[in-house]
C-alpha positions as a Markdown table, in Angstrom:
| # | Residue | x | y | z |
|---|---|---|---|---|
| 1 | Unk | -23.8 | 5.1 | 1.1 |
| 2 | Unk | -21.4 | 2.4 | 1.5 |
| 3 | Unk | -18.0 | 2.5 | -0.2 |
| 4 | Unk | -17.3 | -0.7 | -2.4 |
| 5 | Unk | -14.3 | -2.2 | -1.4 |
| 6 | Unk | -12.6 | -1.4 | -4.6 |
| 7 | Unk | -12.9 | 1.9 | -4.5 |
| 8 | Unk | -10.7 | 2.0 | -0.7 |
| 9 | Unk | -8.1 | 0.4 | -3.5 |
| 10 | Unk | -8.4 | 3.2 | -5.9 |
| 11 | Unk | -8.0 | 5.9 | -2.9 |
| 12 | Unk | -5.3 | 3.8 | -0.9 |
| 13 | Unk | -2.9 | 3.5 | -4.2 |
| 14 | Unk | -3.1 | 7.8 | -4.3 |
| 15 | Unk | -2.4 | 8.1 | -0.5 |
| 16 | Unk | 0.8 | 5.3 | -0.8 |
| 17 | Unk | 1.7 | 7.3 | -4.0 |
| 18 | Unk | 2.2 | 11.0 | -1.6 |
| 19 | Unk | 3.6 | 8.8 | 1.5 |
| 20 | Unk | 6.2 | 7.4 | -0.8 |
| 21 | Unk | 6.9 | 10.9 | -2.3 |
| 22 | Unk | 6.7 | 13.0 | 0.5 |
| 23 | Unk | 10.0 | 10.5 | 1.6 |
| 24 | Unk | 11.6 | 10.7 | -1.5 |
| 25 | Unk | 11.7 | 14.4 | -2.6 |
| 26 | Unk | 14.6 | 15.5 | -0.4 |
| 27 | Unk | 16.6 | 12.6 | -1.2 |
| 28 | Unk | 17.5 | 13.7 | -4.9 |
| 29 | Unk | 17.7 | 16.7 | -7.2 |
| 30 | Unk | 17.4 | 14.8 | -10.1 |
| 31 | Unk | 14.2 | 13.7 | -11.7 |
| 32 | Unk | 15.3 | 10.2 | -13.2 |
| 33 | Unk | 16.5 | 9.4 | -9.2 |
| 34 | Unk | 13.5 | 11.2 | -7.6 |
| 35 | Unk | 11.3 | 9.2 | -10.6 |
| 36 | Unk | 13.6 | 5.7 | -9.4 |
| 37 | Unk | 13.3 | 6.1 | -6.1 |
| 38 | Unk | 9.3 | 6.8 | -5.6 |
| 39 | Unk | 8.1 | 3.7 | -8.5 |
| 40 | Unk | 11.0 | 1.7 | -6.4 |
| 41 | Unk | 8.2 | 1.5 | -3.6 |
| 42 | Unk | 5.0 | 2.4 | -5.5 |
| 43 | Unk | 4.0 | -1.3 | -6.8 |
| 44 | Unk | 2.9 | -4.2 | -6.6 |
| 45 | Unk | 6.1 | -6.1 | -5.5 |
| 46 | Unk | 6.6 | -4.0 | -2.8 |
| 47 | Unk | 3.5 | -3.4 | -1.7 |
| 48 | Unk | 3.1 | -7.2 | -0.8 |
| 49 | Unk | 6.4 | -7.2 | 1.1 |
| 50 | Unk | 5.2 | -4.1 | 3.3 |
| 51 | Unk | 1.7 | -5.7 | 3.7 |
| 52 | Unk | 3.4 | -9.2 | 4.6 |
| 53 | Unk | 5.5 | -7.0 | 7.2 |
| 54 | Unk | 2.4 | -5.3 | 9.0 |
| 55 | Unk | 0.7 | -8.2 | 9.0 |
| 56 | Unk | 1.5 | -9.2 | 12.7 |
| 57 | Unk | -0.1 | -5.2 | 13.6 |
| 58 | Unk | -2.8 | -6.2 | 11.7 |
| 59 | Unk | -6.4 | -6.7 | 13.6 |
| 60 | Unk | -9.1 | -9.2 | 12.9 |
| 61 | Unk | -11.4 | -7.0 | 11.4 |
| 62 | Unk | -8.7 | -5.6 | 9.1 |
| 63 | Unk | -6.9 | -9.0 | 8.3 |
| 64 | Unk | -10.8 | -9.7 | 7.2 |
| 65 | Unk | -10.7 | -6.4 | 5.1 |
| 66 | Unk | -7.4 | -7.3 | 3.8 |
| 67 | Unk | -9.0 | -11.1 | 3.0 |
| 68 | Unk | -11.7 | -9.4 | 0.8 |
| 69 | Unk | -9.6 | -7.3 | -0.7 |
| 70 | Unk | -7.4 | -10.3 | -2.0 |
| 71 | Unk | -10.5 | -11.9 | -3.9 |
| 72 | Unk | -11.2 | -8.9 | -5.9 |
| 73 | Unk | -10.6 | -9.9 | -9.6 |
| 74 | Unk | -7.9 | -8.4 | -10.5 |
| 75 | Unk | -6.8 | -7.7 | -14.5 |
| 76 | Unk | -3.4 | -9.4 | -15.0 |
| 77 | Unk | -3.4 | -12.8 | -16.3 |
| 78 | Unk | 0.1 | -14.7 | -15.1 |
| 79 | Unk | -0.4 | -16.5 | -11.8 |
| 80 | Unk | 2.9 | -15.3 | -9.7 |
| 81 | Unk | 1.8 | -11.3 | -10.7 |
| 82 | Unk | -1.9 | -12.2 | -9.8 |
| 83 | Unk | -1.1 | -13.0 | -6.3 |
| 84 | Unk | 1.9 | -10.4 | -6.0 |
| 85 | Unk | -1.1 | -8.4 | -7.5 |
| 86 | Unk | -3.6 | -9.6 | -4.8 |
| 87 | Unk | -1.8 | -8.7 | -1.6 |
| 88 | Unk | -1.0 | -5.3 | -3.2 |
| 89 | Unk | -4.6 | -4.5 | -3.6 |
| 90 | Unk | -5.2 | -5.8 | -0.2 |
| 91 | Unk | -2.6 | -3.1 | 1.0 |
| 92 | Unk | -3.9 | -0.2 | -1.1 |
| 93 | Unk | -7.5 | -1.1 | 0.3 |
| 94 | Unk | -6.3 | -1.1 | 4.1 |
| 95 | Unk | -4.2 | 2.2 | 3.2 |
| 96 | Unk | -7.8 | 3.8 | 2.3 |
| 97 | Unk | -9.6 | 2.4 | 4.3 |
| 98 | Unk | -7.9 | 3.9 | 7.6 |
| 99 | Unk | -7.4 | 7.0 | 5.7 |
| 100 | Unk | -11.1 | 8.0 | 5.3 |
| 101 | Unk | -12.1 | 6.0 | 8.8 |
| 102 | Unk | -9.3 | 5.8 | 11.3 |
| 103 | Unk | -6.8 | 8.9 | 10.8 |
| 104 | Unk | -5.2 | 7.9 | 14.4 |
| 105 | Unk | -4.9 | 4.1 | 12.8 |
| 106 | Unk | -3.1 | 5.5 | 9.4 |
| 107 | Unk | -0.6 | 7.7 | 11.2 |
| 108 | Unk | 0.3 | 4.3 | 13.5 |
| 109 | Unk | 0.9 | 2.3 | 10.5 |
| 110 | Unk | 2.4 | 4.8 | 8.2 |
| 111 | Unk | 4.8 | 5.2 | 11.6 |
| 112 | Unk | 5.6 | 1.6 | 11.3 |
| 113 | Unk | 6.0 | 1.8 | 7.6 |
| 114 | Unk | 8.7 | 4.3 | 7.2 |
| 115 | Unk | 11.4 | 2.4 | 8.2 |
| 116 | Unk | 10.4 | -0.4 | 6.0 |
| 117 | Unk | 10.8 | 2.4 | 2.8 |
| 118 | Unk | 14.1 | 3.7 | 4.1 |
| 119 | Unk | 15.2 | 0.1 | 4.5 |
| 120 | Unk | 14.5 | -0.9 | 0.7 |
| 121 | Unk | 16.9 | 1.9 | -1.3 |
């Protein structure tokens, strides 16, 4: 059975969500800067700046992926957090996508994308 597109979205958010975290919990003993530091780089804000930074690593097929992705209709109604909204979605469904197909693929990006979350603090 094929996987709807969508439902790479739903999986990628979960696997950003424990990258993010596994980064974060030895920066902070405290909950509220733990709590800060993880929603900091878990949405939709930052998740189109990292995807406008891989873009360049990006191959055809996945900018295609990352294409259909964008046009899924997406529940927020004001135009600049639509499209902030879109690119996010794009990057949750590439972050699932290589999880479940290309393991070796994740682990290169997820390489290039530490830096990027220990740049943003």
């Amino acid at each position: 059975m094929e996987i709807p597109i969508r439902n790479y979205a739903h999986l990628g958010d979960s696997v950003w969500e424990v990258i993010v975290r596994e980064y974060t919990i030895d920066k902070t003993s405290r909950i509220e800067n733990l709590h800060k530091l993880t929603t900091d780089r878990v949405n939709a804000k930052f998740q189109h700046h990292l995807l406008s930074q891989i873009e360049n690593l990006l191959t055809d097929e996945e900018k295609e992926l990352a294409r259909r992705a964008r046009n899924i209709a997406v529940p927020v109604s004001r135009r600049n957090i639509q499209a902030e909204y879109r690119m996010a979605t794009a990057f949750e469904v590439l972050m699932g996508y290589w999880y479940i197909h290309d393991r070796t693929r994740f682990e290169e990006i997820k390489k290039a994308l530490l830096p990027l979350i220990q740049m943003e603090q």
